[in-house]
Each structure stands twice: as C-alpha cells, then as structure tokens.
N, C-alpha and C positions, 0 to 999 in steps of 0.2 A: 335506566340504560340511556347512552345517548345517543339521539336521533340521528345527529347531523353536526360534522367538526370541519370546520376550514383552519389554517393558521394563516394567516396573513402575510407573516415575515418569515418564512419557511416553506420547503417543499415536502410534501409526506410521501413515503414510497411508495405507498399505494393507496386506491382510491377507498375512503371513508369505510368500513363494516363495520353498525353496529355489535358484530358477535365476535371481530377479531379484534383481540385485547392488545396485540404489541404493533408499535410502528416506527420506521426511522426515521427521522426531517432533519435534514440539511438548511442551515439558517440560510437566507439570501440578504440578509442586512446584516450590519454590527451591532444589532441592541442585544441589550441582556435580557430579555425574557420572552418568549411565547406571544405573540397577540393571537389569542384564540376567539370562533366566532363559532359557537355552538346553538346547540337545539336540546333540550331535557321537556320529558314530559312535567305536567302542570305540579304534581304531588311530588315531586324528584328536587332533590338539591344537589348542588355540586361541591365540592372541593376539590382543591388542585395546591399542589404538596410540590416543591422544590420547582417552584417557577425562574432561578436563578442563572443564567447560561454565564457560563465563566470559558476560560481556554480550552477547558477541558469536553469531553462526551459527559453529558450529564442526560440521568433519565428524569423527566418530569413524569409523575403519577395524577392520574383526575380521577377522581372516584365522585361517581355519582350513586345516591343512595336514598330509601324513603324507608318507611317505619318499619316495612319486610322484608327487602333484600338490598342489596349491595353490588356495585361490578367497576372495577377499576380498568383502568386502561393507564396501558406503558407506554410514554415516547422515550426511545431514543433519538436525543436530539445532540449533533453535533456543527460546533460554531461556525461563525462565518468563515470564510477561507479565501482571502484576497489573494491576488494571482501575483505573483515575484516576476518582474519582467528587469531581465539582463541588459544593461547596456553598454556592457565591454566587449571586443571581441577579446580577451585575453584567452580564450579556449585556443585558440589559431598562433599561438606563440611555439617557437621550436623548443627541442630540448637540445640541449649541448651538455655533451659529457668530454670531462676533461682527466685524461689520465695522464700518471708520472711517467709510466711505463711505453719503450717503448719496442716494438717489434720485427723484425727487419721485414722485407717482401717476400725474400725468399724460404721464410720459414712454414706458413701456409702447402706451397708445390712438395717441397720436402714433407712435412707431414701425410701429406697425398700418396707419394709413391712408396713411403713407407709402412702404408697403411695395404697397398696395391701387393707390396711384395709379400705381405706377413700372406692376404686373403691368398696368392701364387702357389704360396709355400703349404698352406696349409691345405689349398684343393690337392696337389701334388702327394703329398704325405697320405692323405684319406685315398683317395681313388688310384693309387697307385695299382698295377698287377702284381703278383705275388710272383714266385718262379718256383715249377715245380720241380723238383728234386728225383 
C-alpha cells in the first residue's frame, strides 16, 4: 500500500489516503507525464501503467504490490489548460439589419385601434343585457 503520494506537476483533489483508491489532478504544467514523489513500504514494489498525458482526460493506474496482496490506485488526470485571453473588442460591435421591405408610419397606430375596436366589440357582444320578454 502506499504510504505517502505528492505529484509534483499537478494538483490532486484531495489530500493523500492511503485507503482511498480514486483521485482527480488537474496538471499545472504542459509536460506529458506525472512526476510522482511516493513512499511504499521496504517489501512492496510499484508499477504505474499509462504514465502518458495527451489532450485528452487519461486515467493513470499505480499499483503497488508484494508476494501477498495487491492495491491499485486511480488518477484521474486532466491536462494542462492554458487561459485564452481575448484582445478584440469585436463583442461591442452593433448589428444592422437591412430589409427590402418597407412600412409606412402609419400602419402601426392603425393596427392599434383595430385591435382596440375588435377587444370594444367583443366586450359589448359578451356582457351585453339580454331583454326580457
């Protein structure tokens, strides 16, 4: 089992347990691999399987292991991520819309009171009194 993991060029999510198997590390450099700084006991070996950081989220595996057991531990490790810093204002640009069409002033007011008379007409007709007979 191992005692004790730093990485170097990376931050891990949380602080070292020997008994917790998974963890995520966000690189802090552009290299491609791990620099890992461990602790195994004296009878114990290690291997570590897919030390390779490409663009992608890659999980590297350590398995540390002696003649009677076994225990692996997962990183998730994803790569460096340099910051994109803008230096256009092109956001702040207008838009201009240009149509063929075009529509006179007074057709707006007109749609207005045509719209005024229909709602006139139709309160009228509903809440009218009836006449009794």
């Amino acid at each position: 089992m191992l005692q004790k993991l730093t990485i170097l060029n990376g931050e891990i999510s949380v602080n070292f347990d020997p008994l917790n198997t998974r963890y995520t590390v966000n690189m802090t450099s552009d290299d491609n691999f791990l620099e890992l700084e461990y602790l195994i006991d004296d009878n114990d070996q290690i291997s570590i399987y897919n030390n390779h950081i490409n663009d992608e989220v890659t999980e590297v595996v350590i398995t540390v292991y002696n003649d009677e057991e076994q225990m692996s531990y997962y990183l998730e490790v994803y790569p460096y991520q340099s910051e994109m810093v803008l230096e256009s204002n092109d956001y702040f640009t207008s838009l201009k819309i240009k149509s063929d069409t075009y529509m006179p002033e007074y057709i707006a007011p007109l749609i207005a009171v045509v719209c005024f008379l229909v709602i006139l007409f139709l309160f009228a007709f509903l809440f009218k009194k009836k006449k009794k007979c």
